[in-house]
Structures are given as C-alpha cells and as structure tokens.
SEVO-671960 format. One record per residue (C-alpha): residue number from 1; x, y, z; residue in three letters; chain. Coordinates in steps of 0.001 Angstrom, whole numbers, m for minus. Layout:
REM SEVO-671960
@pos=NUM	x=X	y=Y	z=Z	code=ALA	unit=A
...
REM end
This chain:
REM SEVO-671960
@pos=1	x=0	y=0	z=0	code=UNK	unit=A
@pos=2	x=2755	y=2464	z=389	code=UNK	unit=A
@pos=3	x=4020	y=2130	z=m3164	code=UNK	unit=A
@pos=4	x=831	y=3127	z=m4094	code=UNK	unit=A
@pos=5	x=634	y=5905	z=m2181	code=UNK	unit=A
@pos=6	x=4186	y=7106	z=m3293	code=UNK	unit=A
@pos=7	x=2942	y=6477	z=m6797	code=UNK	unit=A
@pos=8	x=m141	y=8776	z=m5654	code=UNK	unit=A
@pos=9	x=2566	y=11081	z=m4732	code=UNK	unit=A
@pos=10	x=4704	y=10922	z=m7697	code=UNK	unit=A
@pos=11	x=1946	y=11931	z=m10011	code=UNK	unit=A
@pos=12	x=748	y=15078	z=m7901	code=UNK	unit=A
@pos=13	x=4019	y=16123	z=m8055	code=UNK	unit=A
@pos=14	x=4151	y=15744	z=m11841	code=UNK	unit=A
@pos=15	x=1318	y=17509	z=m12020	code=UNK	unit=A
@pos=16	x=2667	y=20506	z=m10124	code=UNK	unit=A
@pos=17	x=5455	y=20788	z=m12363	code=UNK	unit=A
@pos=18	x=3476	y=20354	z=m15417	code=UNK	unit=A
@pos=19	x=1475	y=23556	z=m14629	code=UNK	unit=A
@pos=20	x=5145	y=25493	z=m13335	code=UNK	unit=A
@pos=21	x=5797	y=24014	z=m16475	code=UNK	unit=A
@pos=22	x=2895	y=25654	z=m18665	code=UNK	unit=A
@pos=23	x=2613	y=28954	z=m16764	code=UNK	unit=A
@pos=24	x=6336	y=29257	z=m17790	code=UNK	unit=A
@pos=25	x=5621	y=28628	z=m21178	code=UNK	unit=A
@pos=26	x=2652	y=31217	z=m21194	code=UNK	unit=A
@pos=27	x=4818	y=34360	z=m19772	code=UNK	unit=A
@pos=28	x=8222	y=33371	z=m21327	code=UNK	unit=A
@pos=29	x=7204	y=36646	z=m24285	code=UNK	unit=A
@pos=30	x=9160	y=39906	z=m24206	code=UNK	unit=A
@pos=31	x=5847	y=41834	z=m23114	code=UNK	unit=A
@pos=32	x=5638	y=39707	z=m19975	code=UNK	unit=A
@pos=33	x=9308	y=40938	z=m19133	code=UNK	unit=A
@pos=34	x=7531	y=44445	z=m18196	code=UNK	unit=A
@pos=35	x=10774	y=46323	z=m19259	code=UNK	unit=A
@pos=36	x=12883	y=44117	z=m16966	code=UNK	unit=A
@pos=37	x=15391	y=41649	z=m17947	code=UNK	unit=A
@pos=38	x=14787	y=39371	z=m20911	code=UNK	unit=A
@pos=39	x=14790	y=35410	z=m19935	code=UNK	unit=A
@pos=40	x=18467	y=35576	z=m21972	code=UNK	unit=A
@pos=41	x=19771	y=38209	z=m20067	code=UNK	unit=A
@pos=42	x=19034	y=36289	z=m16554	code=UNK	unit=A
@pos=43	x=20164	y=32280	z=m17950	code=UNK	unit=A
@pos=44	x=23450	y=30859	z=m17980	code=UNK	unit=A
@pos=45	x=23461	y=27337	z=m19725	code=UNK	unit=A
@pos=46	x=27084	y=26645	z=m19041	code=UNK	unit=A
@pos=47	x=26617	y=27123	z=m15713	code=UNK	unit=A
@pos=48	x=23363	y=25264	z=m15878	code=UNK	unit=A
@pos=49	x=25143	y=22136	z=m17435	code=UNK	unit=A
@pos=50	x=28160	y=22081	z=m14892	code=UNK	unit=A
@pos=51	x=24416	y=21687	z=m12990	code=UNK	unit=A
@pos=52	x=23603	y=18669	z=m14981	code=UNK	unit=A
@pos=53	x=26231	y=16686	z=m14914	code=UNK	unit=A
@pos=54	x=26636	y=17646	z=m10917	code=UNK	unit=A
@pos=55	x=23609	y=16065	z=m10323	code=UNK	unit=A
@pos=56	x=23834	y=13206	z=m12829	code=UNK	unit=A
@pos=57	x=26505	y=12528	z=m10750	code=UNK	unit=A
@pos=58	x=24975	y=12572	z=m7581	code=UNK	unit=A
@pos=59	x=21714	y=9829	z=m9409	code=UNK	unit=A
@pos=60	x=24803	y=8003	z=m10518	code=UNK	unit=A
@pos=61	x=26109	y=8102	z=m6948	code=UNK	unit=A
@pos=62	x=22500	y=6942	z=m6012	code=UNK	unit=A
@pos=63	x=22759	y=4257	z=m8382	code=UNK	unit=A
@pos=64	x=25740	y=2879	z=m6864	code=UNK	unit=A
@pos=65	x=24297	y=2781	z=m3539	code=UNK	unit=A
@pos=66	x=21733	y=110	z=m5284	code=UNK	unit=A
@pos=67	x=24260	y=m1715	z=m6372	code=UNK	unit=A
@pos=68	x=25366	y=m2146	z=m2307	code=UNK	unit=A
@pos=69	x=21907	y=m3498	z=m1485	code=UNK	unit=A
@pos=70	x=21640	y=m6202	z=m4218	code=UNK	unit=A
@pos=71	x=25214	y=m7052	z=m2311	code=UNK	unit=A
@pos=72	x=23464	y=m6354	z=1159	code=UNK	unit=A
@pos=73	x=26845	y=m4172	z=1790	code=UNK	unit=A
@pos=74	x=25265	y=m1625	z=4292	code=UNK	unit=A
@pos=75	x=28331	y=518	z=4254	code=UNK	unit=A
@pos=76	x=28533	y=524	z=360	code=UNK	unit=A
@pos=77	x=24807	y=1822	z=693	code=UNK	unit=A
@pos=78	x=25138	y=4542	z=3018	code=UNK	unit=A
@pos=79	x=28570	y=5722	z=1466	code=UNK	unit=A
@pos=80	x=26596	y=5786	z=m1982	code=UNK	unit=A
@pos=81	x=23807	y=8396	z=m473	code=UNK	unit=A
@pos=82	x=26726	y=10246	z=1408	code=UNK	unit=A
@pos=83	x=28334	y=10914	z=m2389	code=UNK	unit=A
@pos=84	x=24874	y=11100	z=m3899	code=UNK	unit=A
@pos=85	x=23740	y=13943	z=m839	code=UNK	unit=A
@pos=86	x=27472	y=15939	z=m1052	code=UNK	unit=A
@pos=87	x=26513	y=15858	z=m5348	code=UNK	unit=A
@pos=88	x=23027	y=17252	z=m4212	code=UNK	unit=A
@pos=89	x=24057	y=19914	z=m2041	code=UNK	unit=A
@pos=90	x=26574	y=20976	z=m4414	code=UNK	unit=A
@pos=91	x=23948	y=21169	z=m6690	code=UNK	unit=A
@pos=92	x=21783	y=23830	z=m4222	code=UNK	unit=A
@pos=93	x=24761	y=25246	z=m4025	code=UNK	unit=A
@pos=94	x=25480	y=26651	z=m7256	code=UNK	unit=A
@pos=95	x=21685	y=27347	z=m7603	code=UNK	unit=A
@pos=96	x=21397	y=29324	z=m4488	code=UNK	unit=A
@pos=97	x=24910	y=31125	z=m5721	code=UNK	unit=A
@pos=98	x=22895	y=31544	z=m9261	code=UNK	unit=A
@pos=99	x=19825	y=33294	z=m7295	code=UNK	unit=A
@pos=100	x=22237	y=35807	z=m5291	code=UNK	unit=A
@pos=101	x=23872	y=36808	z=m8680	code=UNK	unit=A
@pos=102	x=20368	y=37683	z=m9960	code=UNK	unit=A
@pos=103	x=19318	y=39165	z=m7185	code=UNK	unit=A
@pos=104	x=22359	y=41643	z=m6910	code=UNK	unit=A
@pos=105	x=21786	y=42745	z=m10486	code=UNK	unit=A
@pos=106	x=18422	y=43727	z=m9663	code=UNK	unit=A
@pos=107	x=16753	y=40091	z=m11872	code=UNK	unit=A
@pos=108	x=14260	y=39396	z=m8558	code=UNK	unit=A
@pos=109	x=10893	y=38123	z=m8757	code=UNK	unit=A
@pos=110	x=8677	y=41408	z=m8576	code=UNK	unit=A
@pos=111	x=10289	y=42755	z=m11917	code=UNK	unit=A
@pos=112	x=7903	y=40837	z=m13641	code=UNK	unit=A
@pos=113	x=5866	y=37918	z=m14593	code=UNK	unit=A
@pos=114	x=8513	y=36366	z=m16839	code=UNK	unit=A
@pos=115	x=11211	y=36499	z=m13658	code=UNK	unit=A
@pos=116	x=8331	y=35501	z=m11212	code=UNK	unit=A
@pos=117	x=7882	y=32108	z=m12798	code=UNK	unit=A
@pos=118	x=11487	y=31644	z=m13361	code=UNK	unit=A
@pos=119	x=12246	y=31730	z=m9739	code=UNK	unit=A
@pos=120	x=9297	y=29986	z=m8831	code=UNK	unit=A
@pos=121	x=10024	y=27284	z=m11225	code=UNK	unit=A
@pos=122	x=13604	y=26649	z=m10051	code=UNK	unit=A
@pos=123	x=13174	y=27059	z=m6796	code=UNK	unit=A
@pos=124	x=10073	y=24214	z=m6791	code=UNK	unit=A
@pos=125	x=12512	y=21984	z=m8352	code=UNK	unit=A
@pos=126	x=15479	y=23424	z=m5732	code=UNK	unit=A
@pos=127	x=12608	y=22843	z=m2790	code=UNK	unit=A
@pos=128	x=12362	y=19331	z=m4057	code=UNK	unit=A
@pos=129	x=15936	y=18838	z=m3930	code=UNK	unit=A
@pos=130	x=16196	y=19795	z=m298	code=UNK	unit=A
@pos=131	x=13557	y=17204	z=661	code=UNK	unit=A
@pos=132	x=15240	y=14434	z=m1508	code=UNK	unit=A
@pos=133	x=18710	y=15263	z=444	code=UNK	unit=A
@pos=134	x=16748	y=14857	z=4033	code=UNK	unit=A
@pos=135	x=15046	y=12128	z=2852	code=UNK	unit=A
@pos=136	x=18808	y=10416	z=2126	code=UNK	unit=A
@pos=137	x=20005	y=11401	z=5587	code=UNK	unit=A
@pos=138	x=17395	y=9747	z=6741	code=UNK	unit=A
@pos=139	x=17701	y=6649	z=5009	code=UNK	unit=A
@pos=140	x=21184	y=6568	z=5994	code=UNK	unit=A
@pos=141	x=20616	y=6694	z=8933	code=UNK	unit=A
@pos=142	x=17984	y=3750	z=9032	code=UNK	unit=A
@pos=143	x=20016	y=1413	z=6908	code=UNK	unit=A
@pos=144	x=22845	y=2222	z=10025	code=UNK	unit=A
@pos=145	x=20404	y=1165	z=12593	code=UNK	unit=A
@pos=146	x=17689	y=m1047	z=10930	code=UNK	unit=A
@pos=147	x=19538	y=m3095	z=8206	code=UNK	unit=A
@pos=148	x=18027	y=m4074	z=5232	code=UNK	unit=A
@pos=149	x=14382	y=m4485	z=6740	code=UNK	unit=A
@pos=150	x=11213	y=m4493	z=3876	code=UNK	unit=A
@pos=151	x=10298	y=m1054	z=5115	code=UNK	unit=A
@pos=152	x=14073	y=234	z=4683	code=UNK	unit=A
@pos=153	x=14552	y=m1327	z=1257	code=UNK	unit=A
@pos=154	x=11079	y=m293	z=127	code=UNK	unit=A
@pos=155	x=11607	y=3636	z=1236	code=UNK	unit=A
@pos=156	x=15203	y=3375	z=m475	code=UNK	unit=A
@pos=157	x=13614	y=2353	z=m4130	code=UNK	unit=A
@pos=158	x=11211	y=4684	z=m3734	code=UNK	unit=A
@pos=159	x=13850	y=7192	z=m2602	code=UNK	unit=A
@pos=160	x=15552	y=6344	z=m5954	code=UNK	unit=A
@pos=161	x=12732	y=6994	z=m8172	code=UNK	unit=A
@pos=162	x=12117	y=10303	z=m6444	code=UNK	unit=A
@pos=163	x=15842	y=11450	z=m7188	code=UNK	unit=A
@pos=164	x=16146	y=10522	z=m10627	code=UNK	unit=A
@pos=165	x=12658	y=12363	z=m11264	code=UNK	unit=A
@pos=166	x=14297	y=15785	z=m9801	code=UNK	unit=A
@pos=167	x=16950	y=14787	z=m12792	code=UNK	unit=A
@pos=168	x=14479	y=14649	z=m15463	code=UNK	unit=A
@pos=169	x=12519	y=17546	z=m13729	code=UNK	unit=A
@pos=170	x=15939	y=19434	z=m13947	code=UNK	unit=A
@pos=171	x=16659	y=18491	z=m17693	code=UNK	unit=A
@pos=172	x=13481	y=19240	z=m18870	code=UNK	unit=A
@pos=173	x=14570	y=22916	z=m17185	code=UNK	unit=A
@pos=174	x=17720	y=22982	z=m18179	code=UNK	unit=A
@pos=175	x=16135	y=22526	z=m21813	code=UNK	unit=A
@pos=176	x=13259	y=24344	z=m22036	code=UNK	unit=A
@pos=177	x=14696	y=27373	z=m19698	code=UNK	unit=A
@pos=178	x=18202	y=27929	z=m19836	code=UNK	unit=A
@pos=179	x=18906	y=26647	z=m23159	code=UNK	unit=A
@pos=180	x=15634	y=27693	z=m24889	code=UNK	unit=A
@pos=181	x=15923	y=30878	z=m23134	code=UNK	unit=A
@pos=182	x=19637	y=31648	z=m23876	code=UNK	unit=A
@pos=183	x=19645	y=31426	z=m27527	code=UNK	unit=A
@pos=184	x=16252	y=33445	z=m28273	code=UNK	unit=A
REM end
C-alpha cells in the first residue's frame, strides 16, 4: 500500500510541475518581461550544465548505492547516499549562488511575470531537492540502525525513483529554460 501511495505522490508532483511548467511557457514573451530583464539576459546554460552533470553525478552516486543493497553491503549503501547527498548539495549550491547573482543585479521576482515564474520554477525543483537530500540522511541513517528491513529497502527504491525524477525535472529545465531561453 505504500508504493501506491508514493505512486499517488509521484503523479501530484508531476502535475505541479506540469502547470510550473505551462505557466512558464505562457509568460516566457518579451511583453511579460515588463521592461525588466529578458529570460536571456538572466540564464546561464554553461553554468546550468556544470548543474547537470553535478547532479547526474549525484543519481549516478545513487545508483551505486543500489548496487550495495543487491550485495546487502550496508556501508557501500550509506557511502553511496553520502556521495549522492554531497553531489546534491553541491547542486543547491550553485543554484542558491545563481539566485544571489540575480538578485544583486536587480533580476528578482517582482520585476515581472517572466522572472516571477522563473524563480518559482527553479526554486520548486530546488525545494524538491532539499527534501530528496533529508530524505537520504534519513535513510542513511535507518540502513545504520535497521539493516536491510522491507520497510528500509522499500523507502530506499522509492527514494531512488524520487531522485532521478528531480533529474528529469531538472533536464526538462535545463532545456526548455536555460537553453531555450539563452539562444532566443
């Protein structure tokens, strides 16, 4: 029954980003800019891809952790979601560095629609990220205590499929935002 209920979860949370999704695609016009900065003036898609493969890095990390159940290596488990959290936050990192760039050059959410779902859209995706990071330390920490119990393994594949949807959820903003955006 829990599957099912992350499954519930999964596709609210598709949802969501659909609509970020669509409202994004609905102001990203030069009038909705309301003589602020233009999407291209405000995206960086190097920056955005150092991004990418940061937190491909951090699902591959992930990845490997699997590989330390199917081996029922507890230590190989929680140093894969150690790597795949330090990848994460490094992720948030440059993010949260990309806002306070913005922000300084005066690119902040009440300049205009355009900028409002920018940072809105991001951030969702950045807020996501957060929660997928505690949700590691947590499962760290009950693989450490618990073992390999149904309820840990369970949690940890659906952990799994939660992280590599914030990578397609990131690629799909990566494409649509920062390179779409950049080379208007």
């Amino acid at each position: 029954m829990h599957t099912l209920g992350f499954w519930l979860y999964m596709m609210s949370d598709a949802l969501i980003f659909a609509a970020l999704f669509a409202a994004y695609a609905v102001l990203d016009h030069p009038y909705n800019a309301a003589g602020g900065p233009q999407i291209r003036d405000v995206v960086h898609p190097a920056g955005a891809f150092i991004q990418t493969i940061i937190l491909f890095t951090s699902v591959f990390t992930y990845s490997l952790s699997m590989v330390g159940l199917k081996a029922g290596n507890r230590a190989f488990v929680i140093g894969g979601l150690l790597a795949a959290v330090v990848f994460g936050a490094a992720f948030l990192g440059l993010e949260l560095r990309d806002f306070a760039r913005l922000f300084a050059e005066g690119a902040t959410p009440d300049r205009s629609g355009l900028l409002s779902i920018f940072f809105v859209l991001v951030a969702a995706h950045g807020v996501h990220m957060v929660f997928g990071i505690l949700w590691m330390l947590v499962m760290m920490v009950q693989v450490a205590v618990k073992g390999f119990t149904t309820a840990v393994v369970t949690r940890l594949l659906n952990l799994r499929i939660f992280w590599m949807f914030q990578a397609s959820i990131w690629v799909c903003i990566f494409v649509f935002v920062y390179l779409n955006g950049a080379y208007r």
